[in-house]
MDTraj code that builds the backbone (N, CA, C; nanometers):
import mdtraj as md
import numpy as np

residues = "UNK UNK UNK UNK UNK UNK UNK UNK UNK UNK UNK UNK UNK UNK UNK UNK UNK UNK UNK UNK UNK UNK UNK UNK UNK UNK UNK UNK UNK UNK UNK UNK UNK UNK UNK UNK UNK UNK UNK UNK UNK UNK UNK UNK UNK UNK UNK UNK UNK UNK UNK UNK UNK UNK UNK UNK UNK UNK UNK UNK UNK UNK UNK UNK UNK UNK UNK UNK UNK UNK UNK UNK UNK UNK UNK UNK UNK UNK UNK UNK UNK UNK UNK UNK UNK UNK UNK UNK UNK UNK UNK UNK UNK UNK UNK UNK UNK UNK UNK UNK UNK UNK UNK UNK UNK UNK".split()
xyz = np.array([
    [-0.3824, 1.3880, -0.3774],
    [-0.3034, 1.3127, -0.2824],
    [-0.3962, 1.2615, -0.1736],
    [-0.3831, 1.1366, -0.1339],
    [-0.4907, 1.1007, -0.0968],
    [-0.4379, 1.0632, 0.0962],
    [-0.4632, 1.0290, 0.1815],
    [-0.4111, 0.9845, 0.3161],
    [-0.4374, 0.8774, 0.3782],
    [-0.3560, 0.7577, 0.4546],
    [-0.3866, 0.7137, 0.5267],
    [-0.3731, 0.7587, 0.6795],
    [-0.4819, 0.7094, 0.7274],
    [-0.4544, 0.7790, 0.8622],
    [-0.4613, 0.6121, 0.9611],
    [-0.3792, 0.6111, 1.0302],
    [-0.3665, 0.4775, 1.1152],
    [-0.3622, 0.5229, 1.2526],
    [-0.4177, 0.4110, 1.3355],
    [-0.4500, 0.4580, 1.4553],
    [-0.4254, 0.5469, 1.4856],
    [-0.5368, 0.6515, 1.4348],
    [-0.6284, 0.7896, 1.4988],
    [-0.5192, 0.8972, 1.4834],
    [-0.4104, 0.8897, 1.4769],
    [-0.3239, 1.0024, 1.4834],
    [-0.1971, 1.0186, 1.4095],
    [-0.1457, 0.8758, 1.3453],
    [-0.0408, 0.8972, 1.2363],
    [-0.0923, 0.9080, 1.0713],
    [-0.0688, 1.0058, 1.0457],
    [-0.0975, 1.0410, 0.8671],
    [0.0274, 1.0307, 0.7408],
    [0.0110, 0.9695, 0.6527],
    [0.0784, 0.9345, 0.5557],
    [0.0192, 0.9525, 0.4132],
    [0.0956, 0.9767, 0.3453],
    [0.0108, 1.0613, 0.1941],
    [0.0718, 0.9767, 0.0581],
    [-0.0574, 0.9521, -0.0088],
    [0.0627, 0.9006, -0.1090],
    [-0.1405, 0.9076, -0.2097],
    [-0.0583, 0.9003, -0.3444],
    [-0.1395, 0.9836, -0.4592],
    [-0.2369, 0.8397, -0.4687],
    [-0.3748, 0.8925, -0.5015],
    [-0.4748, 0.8408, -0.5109],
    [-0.4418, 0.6689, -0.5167],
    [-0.4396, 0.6623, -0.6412],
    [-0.3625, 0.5472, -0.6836],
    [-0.3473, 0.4282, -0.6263],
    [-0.2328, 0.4789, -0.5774],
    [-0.1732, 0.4016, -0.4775],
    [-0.2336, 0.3470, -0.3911],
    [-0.3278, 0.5064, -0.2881],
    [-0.3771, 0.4335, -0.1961],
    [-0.4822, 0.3668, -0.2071],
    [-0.5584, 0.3588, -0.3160],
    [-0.6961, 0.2868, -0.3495],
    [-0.6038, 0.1397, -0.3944],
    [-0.5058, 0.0560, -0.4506],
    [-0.4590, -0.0366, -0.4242],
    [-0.3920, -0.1086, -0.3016],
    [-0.3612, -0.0279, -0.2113],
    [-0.3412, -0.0310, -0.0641],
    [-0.4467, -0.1018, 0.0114],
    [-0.5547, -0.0135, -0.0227],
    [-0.6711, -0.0183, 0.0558],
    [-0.7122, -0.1285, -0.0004],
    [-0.7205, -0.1641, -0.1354],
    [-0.7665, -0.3481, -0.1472],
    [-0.7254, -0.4375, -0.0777],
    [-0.5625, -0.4302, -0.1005],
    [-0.5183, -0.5349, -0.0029],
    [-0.5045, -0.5365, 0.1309],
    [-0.5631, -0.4353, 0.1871],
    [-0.5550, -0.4169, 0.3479],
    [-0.6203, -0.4504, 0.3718],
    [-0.7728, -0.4144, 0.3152],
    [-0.9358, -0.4849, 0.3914],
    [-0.9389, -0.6212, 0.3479],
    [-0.8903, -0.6618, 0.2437],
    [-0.9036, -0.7737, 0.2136],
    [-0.8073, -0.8849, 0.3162],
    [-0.7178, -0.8050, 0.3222],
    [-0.6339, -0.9452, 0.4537],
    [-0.6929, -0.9087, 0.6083],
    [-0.6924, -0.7667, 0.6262],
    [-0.7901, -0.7466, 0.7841],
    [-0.9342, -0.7847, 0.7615],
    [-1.0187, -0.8271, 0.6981],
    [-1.1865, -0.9350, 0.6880],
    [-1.1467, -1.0153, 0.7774],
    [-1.0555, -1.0591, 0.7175],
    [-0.9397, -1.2555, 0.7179],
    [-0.9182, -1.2360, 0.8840],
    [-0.9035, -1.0827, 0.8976],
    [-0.8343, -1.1051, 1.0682],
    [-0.6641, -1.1653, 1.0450],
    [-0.5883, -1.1175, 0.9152],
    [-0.4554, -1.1390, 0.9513],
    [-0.4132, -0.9942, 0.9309],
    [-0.2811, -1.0217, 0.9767],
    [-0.1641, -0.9739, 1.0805],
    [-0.0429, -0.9057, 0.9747],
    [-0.0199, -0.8102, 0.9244],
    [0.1198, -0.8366, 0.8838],
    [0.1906, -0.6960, 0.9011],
    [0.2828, -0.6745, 0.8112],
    [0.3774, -0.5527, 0.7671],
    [0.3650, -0.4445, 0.6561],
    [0.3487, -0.3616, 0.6802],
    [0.3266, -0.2617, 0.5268],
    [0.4510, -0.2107, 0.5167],
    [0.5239, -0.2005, 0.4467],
    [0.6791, -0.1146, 0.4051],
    [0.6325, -0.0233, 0.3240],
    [0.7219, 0.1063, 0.3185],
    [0.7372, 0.1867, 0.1902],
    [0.8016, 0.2482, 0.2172],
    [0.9037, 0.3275, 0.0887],
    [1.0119, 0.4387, 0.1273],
    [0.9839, 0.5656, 0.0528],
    [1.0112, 0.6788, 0.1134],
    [0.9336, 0.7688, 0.0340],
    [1.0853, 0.8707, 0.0696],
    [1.0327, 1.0060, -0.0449],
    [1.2016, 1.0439, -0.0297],
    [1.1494, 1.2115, 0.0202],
    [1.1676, 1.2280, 0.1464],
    [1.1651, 1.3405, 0.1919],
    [1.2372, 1.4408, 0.2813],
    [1.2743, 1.5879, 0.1780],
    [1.4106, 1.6405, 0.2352],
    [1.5270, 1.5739, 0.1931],
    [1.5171, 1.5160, 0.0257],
    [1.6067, 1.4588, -0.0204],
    [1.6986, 1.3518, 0.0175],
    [1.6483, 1.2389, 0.1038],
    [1.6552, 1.1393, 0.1894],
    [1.4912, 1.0641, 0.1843],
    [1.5667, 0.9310, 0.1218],
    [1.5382, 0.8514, 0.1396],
    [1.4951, 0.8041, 0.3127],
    [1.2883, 0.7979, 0.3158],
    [1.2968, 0.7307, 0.4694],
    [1.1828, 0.6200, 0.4535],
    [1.2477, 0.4982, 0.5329],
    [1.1409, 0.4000, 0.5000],
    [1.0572, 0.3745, 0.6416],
    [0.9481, 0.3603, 0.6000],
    [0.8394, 0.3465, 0.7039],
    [0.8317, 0.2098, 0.7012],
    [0.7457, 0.1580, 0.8211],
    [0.6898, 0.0406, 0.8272],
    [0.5722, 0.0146, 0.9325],
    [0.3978, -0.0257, 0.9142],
    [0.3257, -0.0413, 0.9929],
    [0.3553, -0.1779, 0.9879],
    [0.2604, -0.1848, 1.1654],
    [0.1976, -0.3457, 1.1601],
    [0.0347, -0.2909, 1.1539],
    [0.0092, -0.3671, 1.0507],
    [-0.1383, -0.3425, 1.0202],
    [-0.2412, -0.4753, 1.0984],
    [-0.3190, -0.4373, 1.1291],
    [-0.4157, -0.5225, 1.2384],
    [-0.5241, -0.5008, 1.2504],
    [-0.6200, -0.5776, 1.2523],
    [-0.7601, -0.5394, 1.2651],
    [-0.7798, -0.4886, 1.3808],
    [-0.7120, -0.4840, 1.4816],
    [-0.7319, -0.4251, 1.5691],
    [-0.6663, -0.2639, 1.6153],
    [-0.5946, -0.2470, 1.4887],
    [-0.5896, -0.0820, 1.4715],
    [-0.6331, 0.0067, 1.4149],
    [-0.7209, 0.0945, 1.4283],
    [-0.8016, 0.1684, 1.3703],
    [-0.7030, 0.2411, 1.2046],
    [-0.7564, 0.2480, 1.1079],
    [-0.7311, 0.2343, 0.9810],
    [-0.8333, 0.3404, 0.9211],
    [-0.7754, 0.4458, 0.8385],
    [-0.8746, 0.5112, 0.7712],
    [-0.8469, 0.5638, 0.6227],
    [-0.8890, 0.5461, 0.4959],
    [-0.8371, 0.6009, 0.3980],
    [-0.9059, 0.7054, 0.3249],
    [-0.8546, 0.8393, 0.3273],
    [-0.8768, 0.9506, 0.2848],
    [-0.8728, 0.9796, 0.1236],
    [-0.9546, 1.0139, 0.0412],
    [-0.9292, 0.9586, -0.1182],
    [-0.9252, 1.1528, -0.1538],
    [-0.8367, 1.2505, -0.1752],
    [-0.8670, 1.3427, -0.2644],
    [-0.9755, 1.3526, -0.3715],
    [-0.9535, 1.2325, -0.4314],
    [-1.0070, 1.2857, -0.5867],
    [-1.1696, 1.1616, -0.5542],
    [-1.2625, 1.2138, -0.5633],
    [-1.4041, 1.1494, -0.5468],
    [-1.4263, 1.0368, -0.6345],
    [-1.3076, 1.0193, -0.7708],
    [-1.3817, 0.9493, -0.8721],
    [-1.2752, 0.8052, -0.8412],
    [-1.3088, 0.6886, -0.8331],
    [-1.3018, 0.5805, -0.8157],
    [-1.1745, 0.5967, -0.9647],
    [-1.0451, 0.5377, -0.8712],
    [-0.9371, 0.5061, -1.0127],
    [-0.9282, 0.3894, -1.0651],
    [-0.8848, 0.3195, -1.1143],
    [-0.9412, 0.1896, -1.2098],
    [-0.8039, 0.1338, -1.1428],
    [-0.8351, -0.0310, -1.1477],
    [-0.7277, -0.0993, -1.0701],
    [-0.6477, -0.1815, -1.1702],
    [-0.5328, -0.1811, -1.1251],
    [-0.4478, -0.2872, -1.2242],
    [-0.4245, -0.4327, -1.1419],
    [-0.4963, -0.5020, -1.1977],
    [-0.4836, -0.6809, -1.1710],
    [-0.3478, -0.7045, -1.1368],
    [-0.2450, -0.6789, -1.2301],
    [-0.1440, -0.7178, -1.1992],
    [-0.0588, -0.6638, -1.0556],
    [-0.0595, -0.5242, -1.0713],
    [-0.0199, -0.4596, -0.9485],
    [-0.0442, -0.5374, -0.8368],
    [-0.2166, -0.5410, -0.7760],
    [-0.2714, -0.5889, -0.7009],
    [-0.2600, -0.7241, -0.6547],
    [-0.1949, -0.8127, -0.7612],
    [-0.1496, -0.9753, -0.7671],
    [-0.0333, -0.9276, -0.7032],
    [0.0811, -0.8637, -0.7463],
    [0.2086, -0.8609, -0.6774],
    [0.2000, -0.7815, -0.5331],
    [0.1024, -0.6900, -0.5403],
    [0.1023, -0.6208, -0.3719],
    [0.0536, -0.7290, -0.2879],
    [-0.0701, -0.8142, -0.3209],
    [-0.0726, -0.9270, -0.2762],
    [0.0056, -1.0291, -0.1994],
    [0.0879, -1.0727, -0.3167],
    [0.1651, -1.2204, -0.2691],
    [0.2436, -1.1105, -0.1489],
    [0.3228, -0.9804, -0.2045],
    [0.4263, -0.9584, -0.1368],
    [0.3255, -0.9659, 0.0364],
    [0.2507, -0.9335, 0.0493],
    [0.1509, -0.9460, 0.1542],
    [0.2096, -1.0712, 0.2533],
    [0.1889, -1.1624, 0.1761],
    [0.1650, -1.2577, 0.2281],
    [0.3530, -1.3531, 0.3054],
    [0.4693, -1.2454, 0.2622],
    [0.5782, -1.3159, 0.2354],
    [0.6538, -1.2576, 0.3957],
    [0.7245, -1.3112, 0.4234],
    [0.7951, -1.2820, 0.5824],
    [0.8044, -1.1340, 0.6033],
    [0.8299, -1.0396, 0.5014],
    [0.8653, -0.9184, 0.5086],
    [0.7776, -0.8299, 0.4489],
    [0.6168, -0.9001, 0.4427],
    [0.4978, -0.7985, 0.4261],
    [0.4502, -0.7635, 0.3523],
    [0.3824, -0.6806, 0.3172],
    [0.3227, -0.5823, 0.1963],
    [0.4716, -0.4806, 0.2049],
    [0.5324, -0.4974, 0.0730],
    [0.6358, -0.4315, 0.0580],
    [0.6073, -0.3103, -0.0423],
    [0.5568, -0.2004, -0.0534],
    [0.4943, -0.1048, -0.1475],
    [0.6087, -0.1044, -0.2813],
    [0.5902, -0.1689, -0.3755],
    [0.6155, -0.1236, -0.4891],
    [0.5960, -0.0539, -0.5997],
    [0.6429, 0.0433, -0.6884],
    [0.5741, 0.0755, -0.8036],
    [0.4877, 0.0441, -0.9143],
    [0.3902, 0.0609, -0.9390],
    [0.2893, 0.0051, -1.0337],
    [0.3574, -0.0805, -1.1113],
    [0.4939, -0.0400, -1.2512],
    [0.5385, -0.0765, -1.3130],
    [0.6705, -0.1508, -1.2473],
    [0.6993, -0.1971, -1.1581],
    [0.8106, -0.2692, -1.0991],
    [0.7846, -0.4210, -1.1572],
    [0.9711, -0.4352, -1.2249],
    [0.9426, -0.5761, -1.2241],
    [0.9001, -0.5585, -1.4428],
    [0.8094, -0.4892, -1.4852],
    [0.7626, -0.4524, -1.6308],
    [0.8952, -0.4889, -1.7077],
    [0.9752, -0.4014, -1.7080],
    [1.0646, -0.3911, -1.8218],
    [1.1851, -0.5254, -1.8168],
    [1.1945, -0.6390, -1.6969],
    [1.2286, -0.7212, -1.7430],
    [1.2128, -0.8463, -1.8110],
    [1.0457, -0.8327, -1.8107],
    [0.9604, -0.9422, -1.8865],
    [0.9472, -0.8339, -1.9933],
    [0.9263, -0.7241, -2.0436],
    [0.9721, -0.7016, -2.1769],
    [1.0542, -0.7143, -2.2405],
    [1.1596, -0.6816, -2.1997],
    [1.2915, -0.6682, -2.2448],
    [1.3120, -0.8040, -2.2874],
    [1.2634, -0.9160, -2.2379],
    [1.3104, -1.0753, -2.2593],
    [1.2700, -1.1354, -2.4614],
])
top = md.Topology()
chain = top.add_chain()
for i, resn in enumerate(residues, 1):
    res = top.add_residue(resn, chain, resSeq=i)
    for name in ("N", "CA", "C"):
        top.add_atom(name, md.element.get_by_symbol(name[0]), res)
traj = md.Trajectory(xyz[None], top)
């Protein structure tokens, strides 16, 4: 389980994975010097709670990796964490496979 830690004192956990696709699209839009929203809902104490940063180059940002070995990235994931990046309502954290089974199913 790996952590982000955002300005210096709030911590948030979420499995390797994840946060090594996070972390692409975060440095990659804070280089740029833009501005946006990170969403995610995570279910704790059997309740559903959704978070939301404003991520900024001007807030200190740190990502904590558990596991030492570099996890392999999925293009596609990273295309959709992307755009959602870029859309009024942010980097919206979705599941790897979100969205899969209705272009299969077709």
């Amino acid at each position: 389980m790996g952590t982000l830690i955002y300005g210096r004192t709030q911590e948030y956990h979420f499995d390797d994975r994840t946060l090594e696709h996070l972390r692409v699209v975060i440095v990659t839009r804070v280089r740029r010097n833009e501005s946006f929203f990170l969403t995610w809902t995570a279910h704790q104490h059997q309740r559903a709670v959704t978070t939301t940063l404003w991520i900024s180059a001007s807030i200190p940002i740190v990502f904590h990796f558990s596991d030492g070995e570099r996890v392999p990235l999925s293009r596609e994931w990273l295309q959709r964490l992307t755009k959602s990046s870029y859309s009024s309502r942010g980097l919206v954290l979705t599941p790897e496979h979100a969205g899969r089974e209705s272009h299969d199913s077709k």
